[in-house]
N, C-alpha and C positions, 0 to 999 in steps of 0.2 A: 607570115600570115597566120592567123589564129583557126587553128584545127577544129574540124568539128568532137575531138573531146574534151575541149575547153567549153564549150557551146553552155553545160549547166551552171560554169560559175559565173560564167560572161550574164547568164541571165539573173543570176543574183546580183551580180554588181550592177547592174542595168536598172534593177526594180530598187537597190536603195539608193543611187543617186537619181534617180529621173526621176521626176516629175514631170455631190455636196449631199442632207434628206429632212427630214423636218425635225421637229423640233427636239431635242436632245438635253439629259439630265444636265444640271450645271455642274461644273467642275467640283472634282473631287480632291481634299487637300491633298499634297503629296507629304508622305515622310521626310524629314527634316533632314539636312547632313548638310557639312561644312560647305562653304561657299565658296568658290576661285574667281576672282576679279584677274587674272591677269593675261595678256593677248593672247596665252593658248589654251585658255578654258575649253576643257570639253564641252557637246551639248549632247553627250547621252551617258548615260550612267546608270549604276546596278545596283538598287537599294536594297536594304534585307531589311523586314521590320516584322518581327516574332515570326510564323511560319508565310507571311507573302515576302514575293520576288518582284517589285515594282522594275518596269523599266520607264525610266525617268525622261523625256525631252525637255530643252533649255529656249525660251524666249527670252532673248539678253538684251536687254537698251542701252545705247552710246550719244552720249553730250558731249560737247566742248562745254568747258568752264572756265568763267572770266578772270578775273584780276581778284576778286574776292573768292573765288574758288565753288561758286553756285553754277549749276548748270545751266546751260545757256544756247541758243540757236535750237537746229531741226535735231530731234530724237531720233534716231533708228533703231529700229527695232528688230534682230534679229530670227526668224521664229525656224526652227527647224521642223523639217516634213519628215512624217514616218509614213507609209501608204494605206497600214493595217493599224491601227489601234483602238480604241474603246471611243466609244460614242464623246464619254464626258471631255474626251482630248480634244476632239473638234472641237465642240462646243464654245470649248474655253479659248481655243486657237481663233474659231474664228470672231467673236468677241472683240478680242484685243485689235483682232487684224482692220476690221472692221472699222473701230475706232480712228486709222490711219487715214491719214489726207489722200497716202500715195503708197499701193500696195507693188512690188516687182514679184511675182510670180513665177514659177517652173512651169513648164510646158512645153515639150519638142512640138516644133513643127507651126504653134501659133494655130493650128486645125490637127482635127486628129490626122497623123500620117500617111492610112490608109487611103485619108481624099486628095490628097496631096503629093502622092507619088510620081507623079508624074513630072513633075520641076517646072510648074508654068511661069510663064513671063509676066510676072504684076505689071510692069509697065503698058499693056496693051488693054485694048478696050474686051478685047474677046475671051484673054485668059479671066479680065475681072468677072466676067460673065459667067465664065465655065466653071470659077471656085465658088461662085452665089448659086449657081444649082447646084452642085454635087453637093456642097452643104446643106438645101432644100430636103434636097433625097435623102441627105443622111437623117433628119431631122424628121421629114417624113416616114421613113421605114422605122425609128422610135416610138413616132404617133401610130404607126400600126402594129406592131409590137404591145405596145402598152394597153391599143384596142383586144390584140388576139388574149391575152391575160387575163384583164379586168372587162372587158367586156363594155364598156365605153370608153368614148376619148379621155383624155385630159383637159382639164381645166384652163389649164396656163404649159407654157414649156417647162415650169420648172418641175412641173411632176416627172421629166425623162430625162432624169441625172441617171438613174440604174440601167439606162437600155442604149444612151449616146454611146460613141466608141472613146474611148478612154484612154486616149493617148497624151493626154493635155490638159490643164486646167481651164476652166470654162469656157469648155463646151465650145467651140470658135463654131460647131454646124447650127448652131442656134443665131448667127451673127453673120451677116453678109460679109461680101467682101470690103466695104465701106464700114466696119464696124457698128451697122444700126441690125436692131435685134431684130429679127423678122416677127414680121406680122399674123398669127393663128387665131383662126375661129374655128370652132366646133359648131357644126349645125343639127342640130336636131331632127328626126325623121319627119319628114313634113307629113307623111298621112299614115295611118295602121298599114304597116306591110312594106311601108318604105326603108330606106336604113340610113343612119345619121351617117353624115362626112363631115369633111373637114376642108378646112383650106389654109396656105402658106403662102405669104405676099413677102417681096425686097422692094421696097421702094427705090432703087437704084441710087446712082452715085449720088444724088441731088437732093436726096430723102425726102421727097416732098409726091404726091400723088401725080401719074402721066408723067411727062416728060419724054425724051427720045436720046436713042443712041443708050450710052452708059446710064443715062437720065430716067433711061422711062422703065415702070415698073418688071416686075419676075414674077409670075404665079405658078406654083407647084403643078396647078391643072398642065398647064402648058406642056407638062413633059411625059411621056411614059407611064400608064400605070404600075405600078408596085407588081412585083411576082413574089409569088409563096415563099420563093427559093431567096429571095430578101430579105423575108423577117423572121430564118431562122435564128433564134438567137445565140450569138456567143459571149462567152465568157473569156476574159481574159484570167491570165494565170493567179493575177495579184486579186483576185474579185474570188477566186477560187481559195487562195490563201485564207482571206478575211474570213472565210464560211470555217473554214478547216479549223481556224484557230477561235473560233467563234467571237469573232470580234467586226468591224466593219471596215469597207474601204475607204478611202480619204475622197476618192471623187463621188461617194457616193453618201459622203456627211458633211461636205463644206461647199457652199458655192464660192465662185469667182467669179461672178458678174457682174457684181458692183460697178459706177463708174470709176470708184477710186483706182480697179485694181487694172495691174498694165502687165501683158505677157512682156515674159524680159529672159528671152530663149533663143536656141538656136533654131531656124525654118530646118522643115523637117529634109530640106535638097540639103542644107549645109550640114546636116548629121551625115547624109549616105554620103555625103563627098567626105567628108576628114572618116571614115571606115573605111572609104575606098584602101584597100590593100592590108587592113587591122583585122578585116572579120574576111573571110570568105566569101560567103552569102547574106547578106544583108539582109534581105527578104525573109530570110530563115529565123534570125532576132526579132524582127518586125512581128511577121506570124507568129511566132510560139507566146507574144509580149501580146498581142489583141485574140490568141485564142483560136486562130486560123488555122493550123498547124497539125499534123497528127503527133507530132514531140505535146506539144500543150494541149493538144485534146485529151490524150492519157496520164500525163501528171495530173491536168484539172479531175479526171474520175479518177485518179488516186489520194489528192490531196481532199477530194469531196467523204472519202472515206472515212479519214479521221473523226468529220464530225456526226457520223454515226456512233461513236464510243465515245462518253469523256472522261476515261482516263486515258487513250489515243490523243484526245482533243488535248489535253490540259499536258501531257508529256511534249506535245508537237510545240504547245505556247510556250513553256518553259525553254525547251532547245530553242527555239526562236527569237527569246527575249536576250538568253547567254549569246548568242551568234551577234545579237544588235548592239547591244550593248558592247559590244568589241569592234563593232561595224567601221567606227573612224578609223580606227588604231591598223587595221586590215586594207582600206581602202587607201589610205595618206601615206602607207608602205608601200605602195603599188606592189604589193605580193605579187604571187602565185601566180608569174610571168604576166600579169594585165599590167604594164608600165606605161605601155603605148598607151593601151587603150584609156584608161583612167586619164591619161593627160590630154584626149579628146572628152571625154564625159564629164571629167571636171574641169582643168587649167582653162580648154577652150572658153566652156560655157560661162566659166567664173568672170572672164573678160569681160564678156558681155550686158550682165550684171553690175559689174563693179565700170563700165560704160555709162550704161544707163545712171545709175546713180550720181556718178562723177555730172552726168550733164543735170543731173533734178538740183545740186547743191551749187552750179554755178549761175542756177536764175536769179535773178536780179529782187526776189521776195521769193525764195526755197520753201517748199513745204515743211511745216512743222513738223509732224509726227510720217515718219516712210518707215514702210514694212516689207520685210524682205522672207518672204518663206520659201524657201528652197530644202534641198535636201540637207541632214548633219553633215556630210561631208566634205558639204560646199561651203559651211559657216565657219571653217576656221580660218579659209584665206580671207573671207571678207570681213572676219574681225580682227588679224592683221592688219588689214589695209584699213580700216577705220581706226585702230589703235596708230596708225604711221602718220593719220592726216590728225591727229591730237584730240580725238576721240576717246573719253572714258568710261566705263561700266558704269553705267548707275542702278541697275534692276538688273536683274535674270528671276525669271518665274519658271520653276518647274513643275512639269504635269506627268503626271501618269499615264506611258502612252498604251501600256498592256500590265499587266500582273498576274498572279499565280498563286495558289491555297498547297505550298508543300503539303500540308498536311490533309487535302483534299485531293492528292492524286490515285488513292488507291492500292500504292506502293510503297513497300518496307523503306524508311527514309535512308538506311544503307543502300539501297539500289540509286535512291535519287541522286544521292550526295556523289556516287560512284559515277554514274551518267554524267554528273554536270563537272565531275575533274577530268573525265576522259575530254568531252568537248572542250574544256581550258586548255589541256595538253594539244589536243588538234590546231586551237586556234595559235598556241606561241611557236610550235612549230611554223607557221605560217608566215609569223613575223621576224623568224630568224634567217 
């Protein structure tokens, strides 16, 4: 059983394999360096180009090729996911992704986890019922939230990417249980002295207005006012990260709610079930991962520290970027006794993915272009498995997903150079 002193790396291995804001610089070239076409290509990497420290992420594209040797059939595209990096890395990420007929995405649980705890029964009319409200609510405590801040509603839901819970790529509490987006208006104060509200409609299973049973509509009014004790806000660890190293988080620079894009994850019952007996506390990773926790309420006001200083800030990005950039090579060892666990957070998940995929490539007219963004960790089984099915490289794009100004940290470049062999040294012990 994994001890709670394992507890801080479990939550590092947690935040780099598992898995949006407006409008963002476009991408920035990356420095140049040799290229690897072959099935174990890494997709992260450590540039040096005069005094920056780029670290590099890889969108790799795979063809089959005919009898003339041109590519030919559906593209995939592999993109890998970092959580923290620079605005221009979205940008460009989602871009491309965009482009795709058919996005598989990361995201435990399909909802964020917290609504979901409880292991309902989707087959039933009542459980469908009970995850279209608690989504409601979660969705609504956002629009209050965002109210308590800015001081009006929002617009559209897309303005509550920074205040959903952020266990998952988009947003599933914005999306009924029948996958249709719910319905929001903001009303305006109808006289001086009144105060504007809001409302949130599901058109039930039949998506169409009225109806009965599964059928007929859900309005937010319907349930509970909102309590204070609701929209205190939290922050999760990795939302804490992003500030500290002054860069952004990935839920809160890319959306996922395209129709292209399809969760393609494990349900958040079938995580707590393969931990049953890995982790102790379950609850305990959950919390300190959405920020619940008194362990992640005091990293997050420690890690918020750093971006009070930046040479704190700019030493923490740097250690950060040497640690990711080693991230495959640490996790695909299953170190530092996570063997079990890793082969639930990746082997598991990887299956399921490389499922889904297998059934998009046996339709009968496949999608051209599929995109698959997951974490680096996850991308080298499934470019094995696309290199076994006679899949070859034709692209990889690399982006910049953070960087660093050695010569803008503040410090005597002997101390830098000394820091970043000491962390080299820590990491190969790791892998030995």
């Amino acid at each position: 059983m994994m001890q709670a002193k394992h507890l801080p790396l479990l939550l590092l291995a947690f935040g780099l394999v598992v898995h949006q804001t407006e409008a963002c610089p476009q991408d920035t070239p990356a420095p140049k360096a040799s290229e690897d076409k072959s099935p174990s290509a890494p997709f992260i990497r450590l540039v040096e180009e005069g005094s920056f420290v780029h670290l590099q992420v890889a969108a790799r594209s795979f063809q089959k090729h005919d009898k003339e040797g041109q590519p030919s059939g559906p593209r995939i595209t592999l993109c890998a996911a970092m959580h923290v990096g620079e605005a221009a890395f979205y940008s460009g990420m989602q871009k491309q992704l965009d482009a795709c007929d058919v996005v598989l995405f990361e995201g435990v649980g399909g909802m964020p986890i917290a609504l979901d705890a409880e292991g309902v029964n989707r087959s039933s009319e009542k459980a469908a019922i009970a995850v279209t409200r608690r989504r409601m609510r979660a969705s609504a405590i956002a629009i209050a939230q965002f109210h308590l801040r800015h001081h009006h509603y929002p617009a559209d839901l897309g303005q509550l990417s920074r205040l959903l819970p952020s266990k998952g790529h988009g947003h599933p509490a914005l999306i009924d249980f029948w996958g249709t987006g719910l319905i929001y208006q903001h009303h305006p104060a109808a006289e001086k002295g009144a105060k504007a509200t809001f409302s949130l409609l599901s058109l039930g299973a039949d998506k169409k207005t009225a109806g009965e049973g599964v059928a007929r509509d859900l309005a937010f009014s319907d349930q509970p006012p909102i309590e204070i004790e609701e929209i205190q806000n939290r922050r999760g660890i990795q939302q804490d990260m992003a500030q500290a190293l002054g860069l952004v988080f990935q839920l809160d620079a890319m959306s996922h709610l395209g129709s292209s894009w399809r969760n393609s994850d494990a349900t958040a019952v079938e995580l707590m079930g393969w931990l049953n007996g890995e982790v102790g506390d379950q609850s305990a990773l959950l919390s300190a991962l959405d920020g619940s926790s008194f362990v992640a309420d005091l990293a997050g006001n420690i890690l918020r520290l750093f971006s009070l200083s930046k040479t704190a800030q700019s030493m923490l990005r740097l250690v950060t970027i040497e640690v990711l950039a080693r991230a495959e090579q640490v996790l695909q060892s299953k170190a530092a006794g996570l063997g079990d666990l890793m082969e639930i957070l990746l082997d598991q998940r990887n299956k399921i993915v490389l499922a889904d995929l297998e059934e998009l490539l046996a339709q009968k007219e496949p999608p051209l272009r599929i995109g698959i963004v997951y974490g680096a960790a996850h991308q080298s089984e499934f470019q094995a498995a696309l290199a076994a099915r006679g899949f070859l490289c034709t692209e990889t794009i690399w982006r910049t997903a953070a960087r660093v100004d050695l010569d803008d940290l503040g410090l005597p470049r002997a101390q830098v150079d000394w820091t970043r062999r000491a962390l080299a040294r820590s990491i190969d012990s790791m892998l030995k």
